[in-house]
C-alpha positions as CSV (number, residue, x, y, z in Angstrom):
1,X,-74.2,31.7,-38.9
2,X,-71.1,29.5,-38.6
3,X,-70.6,30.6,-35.1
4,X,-74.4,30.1,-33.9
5,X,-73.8,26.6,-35.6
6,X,-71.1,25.6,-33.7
7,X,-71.8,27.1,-30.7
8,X,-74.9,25.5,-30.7
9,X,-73.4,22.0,-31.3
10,X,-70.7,22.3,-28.9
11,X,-73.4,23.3,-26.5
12,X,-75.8,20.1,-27.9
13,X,-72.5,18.0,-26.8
14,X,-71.5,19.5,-23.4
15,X,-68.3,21.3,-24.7
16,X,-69.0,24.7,-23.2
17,X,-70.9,23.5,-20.0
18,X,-67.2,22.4,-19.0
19,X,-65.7,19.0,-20.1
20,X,-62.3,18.9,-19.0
21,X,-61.5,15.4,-19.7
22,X,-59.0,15.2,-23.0
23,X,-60.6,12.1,-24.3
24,X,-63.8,13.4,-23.6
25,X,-62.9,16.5,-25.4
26,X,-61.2,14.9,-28.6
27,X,-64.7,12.0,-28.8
28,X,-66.3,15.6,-29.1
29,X,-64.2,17.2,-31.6
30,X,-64.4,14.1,-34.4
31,X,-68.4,14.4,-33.3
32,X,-68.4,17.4,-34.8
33,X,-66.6,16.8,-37.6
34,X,-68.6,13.8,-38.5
35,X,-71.9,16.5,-38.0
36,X,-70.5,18.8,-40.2
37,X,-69.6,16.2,-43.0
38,X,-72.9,14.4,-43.2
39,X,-74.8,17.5,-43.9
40,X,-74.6,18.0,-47.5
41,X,-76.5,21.3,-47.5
42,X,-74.0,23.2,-45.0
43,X,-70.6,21.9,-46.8
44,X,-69.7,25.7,-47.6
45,X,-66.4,27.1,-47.1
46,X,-66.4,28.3,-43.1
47,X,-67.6,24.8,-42.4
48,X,-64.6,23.5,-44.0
49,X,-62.3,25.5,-42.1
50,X,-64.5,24.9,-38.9
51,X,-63.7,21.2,-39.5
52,X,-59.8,21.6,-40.4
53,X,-59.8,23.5,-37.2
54,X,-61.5,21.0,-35.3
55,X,-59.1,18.3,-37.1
56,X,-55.8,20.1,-36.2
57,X,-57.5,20.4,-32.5
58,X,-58.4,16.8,-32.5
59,X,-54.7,15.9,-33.5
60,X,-53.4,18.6,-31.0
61,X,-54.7,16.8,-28.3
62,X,-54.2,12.9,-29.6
63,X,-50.3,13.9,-29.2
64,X,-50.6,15.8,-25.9
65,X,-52.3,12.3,-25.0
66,X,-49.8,9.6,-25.8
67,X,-48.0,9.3,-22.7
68,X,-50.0,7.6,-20.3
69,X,-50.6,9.0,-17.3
70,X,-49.5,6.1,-15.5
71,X,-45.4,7.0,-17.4
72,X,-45.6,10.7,-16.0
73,X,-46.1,10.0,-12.5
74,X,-43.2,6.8,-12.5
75,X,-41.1,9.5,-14.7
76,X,-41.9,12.1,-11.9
77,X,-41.4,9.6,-8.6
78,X,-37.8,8.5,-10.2
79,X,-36.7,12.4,-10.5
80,X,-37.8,12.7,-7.2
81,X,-36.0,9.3,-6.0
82,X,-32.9,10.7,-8.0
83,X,-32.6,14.1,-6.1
84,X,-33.3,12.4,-2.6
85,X,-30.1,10.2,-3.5
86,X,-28.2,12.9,-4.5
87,X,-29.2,14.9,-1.6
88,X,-27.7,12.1,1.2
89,X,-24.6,11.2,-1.3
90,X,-23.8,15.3,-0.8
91,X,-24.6,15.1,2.9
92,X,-22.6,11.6,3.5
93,X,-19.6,13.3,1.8
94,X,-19.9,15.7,4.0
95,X,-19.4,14.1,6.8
96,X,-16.5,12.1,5.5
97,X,-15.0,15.4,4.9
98,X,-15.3,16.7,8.4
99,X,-14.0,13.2,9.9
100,X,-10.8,13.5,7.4
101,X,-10.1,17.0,8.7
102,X,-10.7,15.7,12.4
103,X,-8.3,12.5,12.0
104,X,-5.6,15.5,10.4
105,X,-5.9,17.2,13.6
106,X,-5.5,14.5,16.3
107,X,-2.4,13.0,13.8
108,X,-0.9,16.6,13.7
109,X,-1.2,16.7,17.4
110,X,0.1,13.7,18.7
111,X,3.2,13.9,16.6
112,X,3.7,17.2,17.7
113,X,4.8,16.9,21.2
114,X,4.2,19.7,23.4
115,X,6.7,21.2,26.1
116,X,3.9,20.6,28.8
117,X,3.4,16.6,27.8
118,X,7.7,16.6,28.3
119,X,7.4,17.7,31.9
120,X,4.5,15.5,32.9
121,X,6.3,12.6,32.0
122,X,10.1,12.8,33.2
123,X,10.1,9.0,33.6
124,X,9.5,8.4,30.1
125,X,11.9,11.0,28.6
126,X,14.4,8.8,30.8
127,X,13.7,5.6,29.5
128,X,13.7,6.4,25.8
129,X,17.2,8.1,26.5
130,X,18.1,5.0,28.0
131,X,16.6,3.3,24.7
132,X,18.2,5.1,22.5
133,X,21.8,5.0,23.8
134,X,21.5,1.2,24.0
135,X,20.6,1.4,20.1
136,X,23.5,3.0,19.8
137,X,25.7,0.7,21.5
138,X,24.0,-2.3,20.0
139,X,24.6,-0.4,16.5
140,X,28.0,0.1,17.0
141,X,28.6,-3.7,18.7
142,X,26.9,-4.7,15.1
143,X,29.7,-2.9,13.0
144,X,32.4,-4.2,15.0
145,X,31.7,-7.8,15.0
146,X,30.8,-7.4,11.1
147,X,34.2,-5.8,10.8
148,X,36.0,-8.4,12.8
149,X,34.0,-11.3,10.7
150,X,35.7,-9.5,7.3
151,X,39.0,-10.0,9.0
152,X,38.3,-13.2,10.2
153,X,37.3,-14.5,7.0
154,X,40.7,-12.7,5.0
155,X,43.0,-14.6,8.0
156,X,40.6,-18.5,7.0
157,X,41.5,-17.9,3.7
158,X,45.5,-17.3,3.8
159,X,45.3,-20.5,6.0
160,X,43.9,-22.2,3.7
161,X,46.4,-21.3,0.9
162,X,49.0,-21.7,3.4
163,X,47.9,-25.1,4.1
164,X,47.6,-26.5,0.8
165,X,50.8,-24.9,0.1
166,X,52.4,-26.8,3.3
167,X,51.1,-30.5,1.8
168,X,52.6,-29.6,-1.8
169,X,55.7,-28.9,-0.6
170,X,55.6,-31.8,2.0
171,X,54.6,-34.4,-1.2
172,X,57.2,-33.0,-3.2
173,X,60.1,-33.3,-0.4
174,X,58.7,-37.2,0.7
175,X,58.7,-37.7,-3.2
176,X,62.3,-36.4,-3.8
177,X,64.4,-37.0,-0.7
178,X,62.5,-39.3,2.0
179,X,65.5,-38.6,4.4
180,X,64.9,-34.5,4.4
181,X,62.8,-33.4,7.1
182,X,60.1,-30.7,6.3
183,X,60.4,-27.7,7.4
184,X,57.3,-26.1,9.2
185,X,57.3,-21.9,8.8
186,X,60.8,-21.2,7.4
187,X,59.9,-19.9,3.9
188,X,56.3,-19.1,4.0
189,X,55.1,-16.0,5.9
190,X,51.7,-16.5,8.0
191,X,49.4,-13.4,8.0
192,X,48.6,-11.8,11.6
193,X,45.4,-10.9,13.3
194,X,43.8,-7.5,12.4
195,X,42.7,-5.5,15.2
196,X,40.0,-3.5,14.2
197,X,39.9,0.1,14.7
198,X,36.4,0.6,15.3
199,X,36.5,-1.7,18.5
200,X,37.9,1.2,20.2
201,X,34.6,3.0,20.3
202,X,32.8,0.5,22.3
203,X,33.2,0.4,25.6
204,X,32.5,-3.3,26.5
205,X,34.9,-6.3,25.4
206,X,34.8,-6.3,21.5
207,X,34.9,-9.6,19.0
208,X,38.7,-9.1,18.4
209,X,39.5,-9.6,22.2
210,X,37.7,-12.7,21.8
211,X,39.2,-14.0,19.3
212,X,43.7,-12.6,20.0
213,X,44.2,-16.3,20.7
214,X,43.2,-17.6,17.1
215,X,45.8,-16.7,15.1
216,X,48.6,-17.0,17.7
217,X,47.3,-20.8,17.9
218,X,47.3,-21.1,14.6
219,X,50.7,-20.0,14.3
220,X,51.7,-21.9,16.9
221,X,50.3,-25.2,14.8
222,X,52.7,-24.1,12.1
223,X,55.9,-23.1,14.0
224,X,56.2,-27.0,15.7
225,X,59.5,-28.5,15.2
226,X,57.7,-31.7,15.8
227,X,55.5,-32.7,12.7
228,X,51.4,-32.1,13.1
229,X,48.0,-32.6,11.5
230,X,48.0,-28.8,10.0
231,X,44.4,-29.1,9.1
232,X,42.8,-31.0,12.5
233,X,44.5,-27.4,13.7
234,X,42.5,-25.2,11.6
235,X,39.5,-27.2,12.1
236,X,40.1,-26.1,16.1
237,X,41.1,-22.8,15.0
238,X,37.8,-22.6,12.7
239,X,35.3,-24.0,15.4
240,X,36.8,-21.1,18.1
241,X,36.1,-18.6,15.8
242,X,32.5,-20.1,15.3
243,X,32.2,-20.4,18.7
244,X,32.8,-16.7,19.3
245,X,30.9,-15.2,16.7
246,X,27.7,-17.0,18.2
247,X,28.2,-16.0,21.7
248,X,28.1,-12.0,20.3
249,X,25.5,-12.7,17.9
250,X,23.3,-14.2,21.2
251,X,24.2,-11.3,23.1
252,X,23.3,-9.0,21.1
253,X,20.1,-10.6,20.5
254,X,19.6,-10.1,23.9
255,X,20.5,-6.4,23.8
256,X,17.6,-5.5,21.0
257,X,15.2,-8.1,22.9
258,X,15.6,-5.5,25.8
259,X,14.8,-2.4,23.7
């Protein structure tokens, strides 16, 4: 009876003829329940459990209805969005990879000169021997003249002590005897100009044959009978040396300016 009952409500309401729409079908649902509950004479115990069936249906399909439709398809066009990303991230680091390897190639190539390259270009092989024998040269001008400044440097400063040495001992003979006569050389010894080793392996003139004539001039300012300015000396002495040093650090300028 119970099943005649409700098939013949749900067929009253449209249920079986095909009503596909959820809110159509849970409107429906509490219809029936409301049928069943104002009719006092059928409130026996099938009906009961037709309406806590209904009721569980009804609830079934209020939570399989609380996300909008309108969420779903903006949940479903953002997946979609997300995987089209994806896919061009995973096809732009492709490329990159492919462009890394290609830039590898052409590096490890060029600095891998091949025998073929050589003997296409003779003239070039020439001129970079040329290059690097100049660097050479230059390289070995450069220890030279910083050798010869060390010496040069050693032979200002026992000047110096010589000089100040050569005014103490002058104050202290006008002071004691004016009469005596100071004698220029005869108990100090005056250092010598080093020659360098190294300016051997050069084979244009070196900074030491520029500067012989410094410390024999020098020497010659302190071996005067005749009484002299010592220090207008060493200032002459000084400027040569000055002199010198800039004429070889211009041409070697010149020599790297040419590379």
């Amino acid at each position: 009876r119970s099943s005649l009952i409700k098939s013949g409500f749900l067929q009253t309401h449209g249920v079986v003829s095909g009503a596909s729409d959820s809110f159509e079908f849970r409107d429906l649902i509490l219809n029936y329940i409301q049928y069943v509950l104002e009719s006092p004479s059928r409130l026996d115990e099938e009906h009961r459990l037709i309406a806590r069936y209904a009721a569980r249906l009804a609830a079934e399909a209020g939570n399989s209805t609380q996300c909008p439709p309108s969420d779903l398809g903006f949940n479903f066009d953002a997946n979609k969005q997300q995987r089209q990303l994806i896919a061009e991230l995973e096809n732009k680091n492709r490329e990159i990879l492919q462009e890394i390897q290609r830039l590898r190639l052409e590096h490890e190539q060029a600095s891998q000169p091949t025998p073929e390259k050589a003997q296409q270009n003779p003239t070039l092989l020439t001129e970079l021997r040329l290059l690097r024998h100049r660097k050479d040269e230059l390289e070995r001008r450069m220890s030279a003249l910083q050798e010869s400044r060390r010496e040069l440097m050693v032979q200002l400063e026992g000047l110096m002590r010589l000089l100040k040495d050569e005014e103490q001992k002058q104050a202290s003979q006008s002071g004691g005897s004016p009469h005596s006569s100071p004698s220029h050389g005869a108990g100090c010894s005056m250092p010598m100009p080093i020659r360098s080793t190294s300016a051997g392996s050069t084979p244009t003139h070196t900074p030491q044959d520029c500067l012989a004539g410094v410390g024999g001039d020098v020497l010659e300012a302190f071996a005067q009978g005749v009484p002299r300015n010592l220090r207008n000396d060493l200032l002459v002495a000084a400027d040569s040396i000055t002199n010198t040093m800039s004429s070889l650090v211009k041409e070697l300028h010149s020599g790297w300016s040419m590379i």
